[in-house]
C-alpha positions in Angstrom: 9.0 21.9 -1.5 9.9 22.7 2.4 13.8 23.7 3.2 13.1 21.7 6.3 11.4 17.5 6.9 11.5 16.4 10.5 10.5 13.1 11.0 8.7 12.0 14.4 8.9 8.7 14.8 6.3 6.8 17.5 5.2 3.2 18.3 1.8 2.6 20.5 -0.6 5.1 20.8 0.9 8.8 20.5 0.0 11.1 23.9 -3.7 12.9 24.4 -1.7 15.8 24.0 -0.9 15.4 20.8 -3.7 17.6 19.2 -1.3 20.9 20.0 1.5 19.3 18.8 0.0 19.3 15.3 -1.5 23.0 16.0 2.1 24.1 16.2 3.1 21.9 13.0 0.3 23.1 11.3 1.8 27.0 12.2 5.0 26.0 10.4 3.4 25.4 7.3 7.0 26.2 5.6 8.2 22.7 6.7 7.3 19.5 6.1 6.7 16.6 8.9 6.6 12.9 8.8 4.6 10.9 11.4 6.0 7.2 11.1 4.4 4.7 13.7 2.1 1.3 14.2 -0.8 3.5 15.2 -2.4 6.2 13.7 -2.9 9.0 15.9 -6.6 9.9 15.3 -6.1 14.0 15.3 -6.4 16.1 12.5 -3.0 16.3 10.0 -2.8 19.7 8.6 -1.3 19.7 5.0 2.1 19.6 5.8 2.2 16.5 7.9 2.0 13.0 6.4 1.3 9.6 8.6 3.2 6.6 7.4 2.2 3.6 9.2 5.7 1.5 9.5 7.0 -1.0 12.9 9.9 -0.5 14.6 11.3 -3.3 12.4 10.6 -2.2 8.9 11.6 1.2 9.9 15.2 -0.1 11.3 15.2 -1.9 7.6 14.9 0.8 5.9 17.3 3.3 7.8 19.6 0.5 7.3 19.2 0.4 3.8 19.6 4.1 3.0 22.3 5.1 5.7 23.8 1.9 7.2 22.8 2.7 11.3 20.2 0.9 12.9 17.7 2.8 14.3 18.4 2.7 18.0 22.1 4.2 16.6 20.8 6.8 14.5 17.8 8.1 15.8 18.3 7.7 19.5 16.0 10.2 22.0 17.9 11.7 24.2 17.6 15.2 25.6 20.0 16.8 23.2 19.4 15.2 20.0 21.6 17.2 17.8 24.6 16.7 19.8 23.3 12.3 19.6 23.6 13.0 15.7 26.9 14.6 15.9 28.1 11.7 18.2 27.4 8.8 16.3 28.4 10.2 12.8 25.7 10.3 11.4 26.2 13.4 8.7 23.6 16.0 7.5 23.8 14.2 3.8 22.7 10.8 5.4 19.9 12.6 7.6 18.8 14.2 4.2 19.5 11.0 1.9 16.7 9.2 4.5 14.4 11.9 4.5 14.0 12.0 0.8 13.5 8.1 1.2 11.2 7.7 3.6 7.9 7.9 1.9 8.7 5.7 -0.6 
């Protein structure tokens, strides 16, 4: 089991540059990572990363189930997304709570 999950969460096709984004996942093969999106990206996963094809909908559902935020509260890009959790309360036991929840 990894000490770290991050979930990357996309809707619509994901960018042709996506091919070294998994080359440097696949580096960090201590972690885990979760793909969630509409559209699988057609790459090679390495071991440690998992596609789970979810919409925007189900996965606002879900997030709402587990932690109570909606996903445009509690997973909001922005360029400093640590500081965006810290904001909008969303503690390290919900972000783990999710995580183990996801892939169910």
């Amino acid at each position: 089991m990894a000490n770290v999950c991050l979930l990357m969460a996309r809707f619509g096709p994901w960018p042709g540059w996506f091919p070294f984004t998994m080359r440097t996942l696949e580096a960090n093969d201590a972690h885990d990572f979760y793909l969630l999106g509409d559209v699988f990206p057609h790459v090679h996963l390495p071991k440690n990363v998992r596609f789970m094809n979810i919409s925007r909908a189900d996965l606002d559902t879900r997030v709402h189930a587990v932690i109570g935020k909606h996903v445009r509260h509690a997973l909001t890009l922005t360029r400093e997304p640590l500081i965006a959790h810290a904001e909008q309360n969303v503690s390290a036991e919900q972000i783990a709570h999710f995580s183990r929840h996801v892939s169910r």
